[in-house]
C-alpha positions in Angstrom: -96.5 -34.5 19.3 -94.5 -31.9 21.1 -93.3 -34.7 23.6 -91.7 -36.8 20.2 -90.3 -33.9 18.9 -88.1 -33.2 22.3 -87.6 -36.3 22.9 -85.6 -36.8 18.9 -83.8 -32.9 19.4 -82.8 -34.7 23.1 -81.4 -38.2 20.9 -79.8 -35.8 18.6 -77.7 -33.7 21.0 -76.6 -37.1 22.8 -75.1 -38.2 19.1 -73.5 -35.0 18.6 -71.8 -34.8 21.8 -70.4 -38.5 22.1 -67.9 -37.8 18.9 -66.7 -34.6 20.6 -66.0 -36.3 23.7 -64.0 -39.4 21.7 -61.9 -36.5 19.9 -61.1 -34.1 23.1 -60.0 -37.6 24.4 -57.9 -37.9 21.4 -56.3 -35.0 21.2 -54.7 -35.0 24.4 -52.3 -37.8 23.2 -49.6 -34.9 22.1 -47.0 -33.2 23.5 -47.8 -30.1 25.9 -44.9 -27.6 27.0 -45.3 -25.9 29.7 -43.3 -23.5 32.2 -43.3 -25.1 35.3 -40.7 -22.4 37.4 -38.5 -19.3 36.7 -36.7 -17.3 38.8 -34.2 -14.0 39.0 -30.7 -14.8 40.1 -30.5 -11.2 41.2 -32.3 -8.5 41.9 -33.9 -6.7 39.0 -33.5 -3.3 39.1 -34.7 -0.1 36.6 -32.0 0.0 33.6 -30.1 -3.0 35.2 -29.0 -6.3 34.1 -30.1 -9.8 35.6 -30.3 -13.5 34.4 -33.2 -15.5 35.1 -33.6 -19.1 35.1 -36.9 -21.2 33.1 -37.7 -24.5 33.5 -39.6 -26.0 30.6 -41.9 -29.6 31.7 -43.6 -31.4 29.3 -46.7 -32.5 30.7 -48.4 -34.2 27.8 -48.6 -37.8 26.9 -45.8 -37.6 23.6 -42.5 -36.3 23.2 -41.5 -32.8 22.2 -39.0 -32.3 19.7 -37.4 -29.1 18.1 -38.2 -26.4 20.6 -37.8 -22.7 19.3 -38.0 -20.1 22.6 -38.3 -16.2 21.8 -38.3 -13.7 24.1 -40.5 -11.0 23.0 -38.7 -7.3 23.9 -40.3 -5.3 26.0 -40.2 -4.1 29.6 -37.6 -7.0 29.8 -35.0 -6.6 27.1 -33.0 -10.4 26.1 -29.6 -9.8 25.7 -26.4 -11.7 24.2 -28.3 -14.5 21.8 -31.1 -11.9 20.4 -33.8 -13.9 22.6 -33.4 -16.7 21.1 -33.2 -20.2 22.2 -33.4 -23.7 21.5 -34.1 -27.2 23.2 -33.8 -30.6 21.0 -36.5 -32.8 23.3 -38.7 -33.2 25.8 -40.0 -36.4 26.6 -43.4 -36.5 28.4 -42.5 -35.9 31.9 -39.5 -34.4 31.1 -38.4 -31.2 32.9 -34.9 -28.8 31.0 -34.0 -25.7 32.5 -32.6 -22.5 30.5 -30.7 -19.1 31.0 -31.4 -15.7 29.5 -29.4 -13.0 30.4 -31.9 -9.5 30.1 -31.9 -5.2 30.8 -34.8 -3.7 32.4 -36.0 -0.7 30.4 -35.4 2.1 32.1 -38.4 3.6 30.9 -40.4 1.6 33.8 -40.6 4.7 36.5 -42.1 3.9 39.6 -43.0 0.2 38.6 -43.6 -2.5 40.4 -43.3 -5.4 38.3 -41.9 -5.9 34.8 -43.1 -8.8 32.2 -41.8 -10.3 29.1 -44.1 -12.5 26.5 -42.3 -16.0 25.6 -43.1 -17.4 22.2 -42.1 -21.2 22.4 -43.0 -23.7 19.3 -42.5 -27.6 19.1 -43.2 -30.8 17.5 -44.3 -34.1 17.9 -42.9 -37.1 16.5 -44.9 -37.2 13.8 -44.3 -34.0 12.6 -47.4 -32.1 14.1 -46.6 -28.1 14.9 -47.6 -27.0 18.4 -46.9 -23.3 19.7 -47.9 -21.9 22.8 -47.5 -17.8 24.5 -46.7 -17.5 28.2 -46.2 -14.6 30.0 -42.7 -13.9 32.9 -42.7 -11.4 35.7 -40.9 -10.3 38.0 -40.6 -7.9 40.8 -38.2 -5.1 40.5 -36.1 -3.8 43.1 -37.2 -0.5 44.7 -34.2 0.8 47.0 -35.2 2.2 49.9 -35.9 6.0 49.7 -33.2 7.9 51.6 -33.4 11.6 52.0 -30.5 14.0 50.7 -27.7 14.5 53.2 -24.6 16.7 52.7 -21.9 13.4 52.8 -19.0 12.9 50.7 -19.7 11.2 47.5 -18.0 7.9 47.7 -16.0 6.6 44.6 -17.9 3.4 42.9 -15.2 0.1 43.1 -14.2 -0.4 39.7 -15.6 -3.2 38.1 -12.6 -6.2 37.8 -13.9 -8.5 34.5 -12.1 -9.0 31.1 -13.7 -7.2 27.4 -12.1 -8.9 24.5 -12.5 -6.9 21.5 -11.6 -7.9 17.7 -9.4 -4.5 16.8 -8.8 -5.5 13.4 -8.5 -8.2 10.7 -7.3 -8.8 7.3 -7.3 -11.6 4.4 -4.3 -12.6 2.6 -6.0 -12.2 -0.8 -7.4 -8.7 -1.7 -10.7 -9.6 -3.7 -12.6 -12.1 -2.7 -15.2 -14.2 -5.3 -17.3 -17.1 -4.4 -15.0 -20.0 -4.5 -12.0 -18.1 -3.3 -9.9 -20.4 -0.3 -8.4 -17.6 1.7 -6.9 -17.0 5.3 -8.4 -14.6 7.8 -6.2 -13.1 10.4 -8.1 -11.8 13.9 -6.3 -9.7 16.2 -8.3 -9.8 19.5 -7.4 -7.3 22.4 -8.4 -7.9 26.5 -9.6 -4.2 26.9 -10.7 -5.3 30.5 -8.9 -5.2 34.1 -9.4 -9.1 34.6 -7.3 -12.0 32.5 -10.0 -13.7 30.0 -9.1 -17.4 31.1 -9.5 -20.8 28.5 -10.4 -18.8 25.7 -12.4 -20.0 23.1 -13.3 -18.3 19.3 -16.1 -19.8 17.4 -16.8 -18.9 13.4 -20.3 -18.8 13.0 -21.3 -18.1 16.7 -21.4 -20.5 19.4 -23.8 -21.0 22.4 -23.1 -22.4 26.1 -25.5 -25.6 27.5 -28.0 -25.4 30.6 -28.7 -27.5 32.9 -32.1 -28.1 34.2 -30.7 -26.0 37.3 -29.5 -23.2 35.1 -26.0 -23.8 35.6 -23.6 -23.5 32.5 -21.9 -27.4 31.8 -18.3 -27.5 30.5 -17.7 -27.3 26.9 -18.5 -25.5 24.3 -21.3 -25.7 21.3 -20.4 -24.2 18.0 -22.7 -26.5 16.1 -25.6 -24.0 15.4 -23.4 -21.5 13.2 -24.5 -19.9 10.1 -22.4 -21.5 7.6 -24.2 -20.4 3.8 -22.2 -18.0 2.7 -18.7 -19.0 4.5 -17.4 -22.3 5.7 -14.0 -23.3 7.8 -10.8 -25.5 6.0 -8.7 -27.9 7.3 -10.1 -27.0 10.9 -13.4 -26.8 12.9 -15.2 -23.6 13.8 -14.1 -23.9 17.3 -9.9 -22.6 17.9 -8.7 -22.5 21.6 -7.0 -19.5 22.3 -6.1 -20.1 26.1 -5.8 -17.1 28.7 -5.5 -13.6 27.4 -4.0 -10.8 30.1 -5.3 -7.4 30.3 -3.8 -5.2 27.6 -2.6 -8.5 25.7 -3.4 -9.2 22.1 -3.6 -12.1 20.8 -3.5 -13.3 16.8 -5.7 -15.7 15.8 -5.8 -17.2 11.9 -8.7 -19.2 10.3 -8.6 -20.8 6.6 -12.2 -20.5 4.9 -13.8 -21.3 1.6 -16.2 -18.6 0.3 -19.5 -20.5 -1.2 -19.7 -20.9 -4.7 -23.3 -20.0 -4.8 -22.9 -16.7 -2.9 -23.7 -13.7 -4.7 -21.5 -10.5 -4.8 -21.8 -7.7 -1.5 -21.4 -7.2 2.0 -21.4 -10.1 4.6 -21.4 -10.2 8.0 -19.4 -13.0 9.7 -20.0 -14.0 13.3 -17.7 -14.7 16.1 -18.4 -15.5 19.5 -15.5 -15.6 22.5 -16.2 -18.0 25.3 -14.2 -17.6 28.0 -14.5 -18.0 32.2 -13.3 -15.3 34.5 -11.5 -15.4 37.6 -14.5 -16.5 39.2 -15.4 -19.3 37.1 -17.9 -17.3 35.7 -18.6 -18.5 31.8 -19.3 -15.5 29.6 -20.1 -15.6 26.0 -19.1 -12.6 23.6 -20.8 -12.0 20.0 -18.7 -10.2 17.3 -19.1 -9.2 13.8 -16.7 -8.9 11.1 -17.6 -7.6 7.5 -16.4 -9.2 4.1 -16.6 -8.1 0.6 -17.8 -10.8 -2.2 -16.6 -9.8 -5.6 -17.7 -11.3 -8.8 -14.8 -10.1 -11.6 -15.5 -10.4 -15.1 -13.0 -13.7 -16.9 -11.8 -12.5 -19.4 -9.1 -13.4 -22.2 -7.3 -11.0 -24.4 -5.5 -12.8 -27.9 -5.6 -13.1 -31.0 -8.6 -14.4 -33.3 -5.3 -15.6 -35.6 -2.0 -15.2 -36.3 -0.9 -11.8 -37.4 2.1 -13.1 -38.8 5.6 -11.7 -38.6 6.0 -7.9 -38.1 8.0 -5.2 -40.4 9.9 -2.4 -39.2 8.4 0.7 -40.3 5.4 -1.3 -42.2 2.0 -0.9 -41.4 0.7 -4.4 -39.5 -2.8 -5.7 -38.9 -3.3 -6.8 -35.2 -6.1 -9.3 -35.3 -7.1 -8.7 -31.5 -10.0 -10.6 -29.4 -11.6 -10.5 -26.1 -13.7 -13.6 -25.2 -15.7 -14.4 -22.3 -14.5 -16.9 -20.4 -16.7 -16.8 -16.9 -20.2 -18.9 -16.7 -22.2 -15.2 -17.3 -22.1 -12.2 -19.7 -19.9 -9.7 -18.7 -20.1 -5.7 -19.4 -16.8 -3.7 -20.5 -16.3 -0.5 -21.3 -13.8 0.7 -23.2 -10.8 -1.0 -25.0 -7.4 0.6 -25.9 -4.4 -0.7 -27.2 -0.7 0.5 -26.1 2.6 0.2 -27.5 6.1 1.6 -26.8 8.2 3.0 -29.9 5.6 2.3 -32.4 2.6 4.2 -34.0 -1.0 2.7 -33.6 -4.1 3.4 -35.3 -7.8 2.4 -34.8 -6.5 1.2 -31.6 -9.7 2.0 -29.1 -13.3 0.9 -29.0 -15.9 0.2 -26.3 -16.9 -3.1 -25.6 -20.3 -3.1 -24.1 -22.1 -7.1 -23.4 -20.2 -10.0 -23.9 -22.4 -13.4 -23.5 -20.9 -16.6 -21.8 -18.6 -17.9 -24.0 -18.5 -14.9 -26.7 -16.1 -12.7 -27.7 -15.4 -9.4 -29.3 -12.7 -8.3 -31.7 -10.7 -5.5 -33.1 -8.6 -4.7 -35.8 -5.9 -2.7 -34.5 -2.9 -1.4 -37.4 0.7 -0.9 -35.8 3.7 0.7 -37.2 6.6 -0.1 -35.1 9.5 2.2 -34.7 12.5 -0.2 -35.1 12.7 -4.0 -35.0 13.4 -6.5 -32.2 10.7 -7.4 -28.6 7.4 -5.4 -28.5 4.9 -5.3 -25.6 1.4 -4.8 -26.6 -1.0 -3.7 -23.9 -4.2 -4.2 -23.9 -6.4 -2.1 -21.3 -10.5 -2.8 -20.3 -12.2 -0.9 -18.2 -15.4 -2.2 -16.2 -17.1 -0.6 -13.2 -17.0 -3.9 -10.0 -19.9 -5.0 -8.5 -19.3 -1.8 -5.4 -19.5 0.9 -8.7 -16.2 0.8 -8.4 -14.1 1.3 -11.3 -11.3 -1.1 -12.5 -8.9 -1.5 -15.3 -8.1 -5.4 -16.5 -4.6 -5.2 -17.8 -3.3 -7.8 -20.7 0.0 -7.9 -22.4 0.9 -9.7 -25.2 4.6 -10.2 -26.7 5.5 -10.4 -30.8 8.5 -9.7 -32.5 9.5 -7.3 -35.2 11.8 -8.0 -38.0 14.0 -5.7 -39.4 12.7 -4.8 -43.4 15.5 -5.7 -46.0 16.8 -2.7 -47.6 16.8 -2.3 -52.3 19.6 -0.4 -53.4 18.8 2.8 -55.3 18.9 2.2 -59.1 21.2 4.6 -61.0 25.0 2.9 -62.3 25.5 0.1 -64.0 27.0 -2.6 -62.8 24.9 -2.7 -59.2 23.1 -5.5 -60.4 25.2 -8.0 -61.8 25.7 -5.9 -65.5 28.8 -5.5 -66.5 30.9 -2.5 -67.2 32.5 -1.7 -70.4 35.8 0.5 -70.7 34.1 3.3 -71.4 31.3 3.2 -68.7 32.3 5.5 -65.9 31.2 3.6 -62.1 30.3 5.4 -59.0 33.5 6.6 -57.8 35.9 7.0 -60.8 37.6 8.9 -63.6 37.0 8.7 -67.2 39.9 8.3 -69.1 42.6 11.2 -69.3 41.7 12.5 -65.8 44.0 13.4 -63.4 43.4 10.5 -61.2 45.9 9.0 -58.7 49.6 7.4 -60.4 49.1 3.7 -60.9 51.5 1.8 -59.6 53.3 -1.1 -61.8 51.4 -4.1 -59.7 48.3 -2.4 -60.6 49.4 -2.8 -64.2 49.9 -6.5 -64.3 46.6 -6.8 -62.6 45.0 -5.2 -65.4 47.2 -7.0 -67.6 45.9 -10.4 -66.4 42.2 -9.1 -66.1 42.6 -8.6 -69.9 44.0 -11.7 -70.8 40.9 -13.6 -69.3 38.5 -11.1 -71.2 37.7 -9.4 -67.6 38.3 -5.9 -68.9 41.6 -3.9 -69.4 40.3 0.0 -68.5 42.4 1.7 -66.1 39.9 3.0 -63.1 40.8 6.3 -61.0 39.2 7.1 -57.9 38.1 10.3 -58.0 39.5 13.1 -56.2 37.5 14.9 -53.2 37.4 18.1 -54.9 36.5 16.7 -58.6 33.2 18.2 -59.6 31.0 14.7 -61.2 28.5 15.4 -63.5 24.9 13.4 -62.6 23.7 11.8 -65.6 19.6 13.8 -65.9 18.6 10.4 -66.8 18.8 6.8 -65.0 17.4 3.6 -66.4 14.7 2.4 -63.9 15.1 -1.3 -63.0 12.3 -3.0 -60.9 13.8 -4.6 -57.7 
């Protein structure tokens, strides 16, 4: 009995092992990346600077595709791309070859060695995710230990290479939204001792390629930029500047188109300078400009309808509106109207929330001073996307008519009545005053005026100095 039993546990372990062994054989049909050299190109030294050289072999049985390298930070610091770095495929067998620039921490007193952790992840052609951890070191430099003598101290060789430097930059509009085409304007300075030779400025940051050797190959890659937020016009990423002399600036202009789906603040724009020194050496230089996104509010100030003509001296209604124009609500503040040579009234408010599309109105009453071109202005304060505050200025042009003037009831005769003999008129005698002499062509008018029935009665102009008596009483007459 105990012999069956061992003998079935025995049967069962065989059948549980074959499947494992078909699977491990299965799974070795993938890509595996592995690092097959590295090497310093100079000596590593305690707080100095050194490039060193990985090659990358694929030694499994598919191809690799979309390899992401990180350098961890450490006792090995990456420098220039952030410690990153990317390889497009590796085909089984395949060896590529990288460069990364790095700073020794110059915490590592008295060491011997100093290691950095690489991160690198990958896939296969069919989309599989493979990532794998290896760990670089190298040997630091230990100068030899010389004791203290009583020598001159001899003066370091200054170092010859170029430093371009971005000293300032400016857009040709002032406020910047999403959609906004604009203009940027670079002004780049050679700060070094050394000319800064083929010169090349790439929006969005640009990278140089490797060989499996670790040598640099001509050209230059801008084709890994961050383009969300800001994109080039009418031209690449990539301008050529050419050679830029110590102390020389240079200005360099790019057209770009601000994303319509960026939101209002601060971005960051990179630039990278790729340029050889006198050497031949290919350096790569990372800058960072800053630009402000604004979102304004749209706005249009009229009128909800016509307020008709305008009276001199009359009080007017000013049917004023705001509406909403932009694709989101809005928040004002307050609302005043301004006029030159006329009195307002009811002529401030505060706005608050306007919805897309919406408006809000006010009913403003004007008294203008004197007729002819008026100038209403119409001013809305808001607070910008910084807490900044801003004024949106609107003017609108009317026209003021002059009122017609009534004539002051009081004599006959001032609207169309006519005037009897005896009826004294503004201006003249009654009969038997001492008026002026009338002359004899006076009397043949008078003559004729009463032979068509137009009224005989001799009229005297009164003299300055006769006293004329008011009548207490005057018929009112409605104009």
């Amino acid at each position: 009995m105990k012999k069956t039993c061992i003998i079935f546990l025995f049967i069962v372990f065989l059948f549980s092992f074959l499947p494992q062994q078909k699977v491990a054989a299965q799974e070795t049909k993938q890509p595996v990346v592995i690092v097959s050299n590295y090497f310093a190109k100079s000596e590593p030294t305690r707080g100095g600077d050194f490039e060193m050289g990985i090659t990358f072999l694929n030694s499994g049985k598919r191809a690799a595709y979309n390899l992401m390298i990180e350098f961890i930070p450490g006792e090995l610091i990456p420098r220039d791309n952030g410690g990153i770095q990317t390889i497009y495929q590796l085909i089984a067998g395949e060896s590529k070859g990288i460069a990364q620039n790095f700073s020794v921490s110059a915490d590592l007193w008295g060491a011997q060695v100093a290691s950095t952790t690489v991160n690198i992840q990958y896939t296969d052609d069919k989309g599989n995710a493979y990532s794998d951890t290896f760990t670089l070191v190298v040997d630091l430099y230990q100068p030899p230990y010389v004791a203290a003598q009583a020598t001159p101290t001899p003066t370091p060789a200054p170092i010859i290479q170029p430093q371009l430097v971005i000293e300032s930059y400016e857009t040709d509009q002032d406020i910047l939204q999403p959609g906004s085409t604009f203009e940027l304007t670079l002004r780049v300075k050679n700060l070094g001792n050394a000319p800064a030779k083929t010169v090349s400025l790439v929006l969005g940051g640009g990278n140089i390629e490797i060989n499996p050797e670790g040598t640099p190959q001509p050209g230059v890659s801008g084709s890994g930029g961050d383009f969300a937020n800001f994109a080039p016009l009418e031209s690449s990423n990539i301008k050529y500047i050419g050679d830029i002399l110590p102390g020389e600036t240079v200005v360099a202009t790019q057209k770009i188109i601000v994303n319509v789906s960026t939101t209002p603040g601060a971005y960051s724009m990179k630039y990278s300078f790729i340029y050889l020194t006198e050497d031949g050496t290919k350096i790569i230089d990372d800058q960072v400009v800053t630009l402000l996104i604004y979102r304004l509010p749209n706005i249009e100030v009229g009128f909800y309808q016509d307020p008709g003509p305008l009276f001199a001296f009359q009080p007017n209604n000013l049917p004023l509106q705001i509406t909403n124009m932009s694709r989101s609500s809005v928040v004002l503040g307050s609302m005043e109207v301004q006029a030159d040579n006329a009195t307002l009234e009811n002529n401030t408010a505060i706005v608050g929330p306007i919805e897309a599309g919406f408006y809000f109105t006010l009913d403003t009453m004007i008294i203008p001073d004197e007729s002819g071109p008026l100038t209403l202005r119409v001013l809305i304060n808001y607070t910008d996307d910084f807490n900044q505050p801003r004024v949106h200025e609107a003017t609108l042009d009317l026209e003021v008519i002059e009122m017609e003037s009534m004539p002051e009831p009081g004599y006959p005769g001032e609207y169309g009545e006519e005037m009897g003999p005896d009826v004294v008129g503004p201006g003249e005698m009654p009969d038997g005053g001492t008026g002026s002499t009338e002359t004899f062509w006076q009397k043949i008018v008078r003559f004729f005026r009463g032979l068509f029935g137009l009224g005989s009665g001799q009229k005297n102009e009164i003299p300055q100095d006769y006293p004329m008596e008011v009548p207490m009483e005057r018929p009112i007459i409605e104009p």
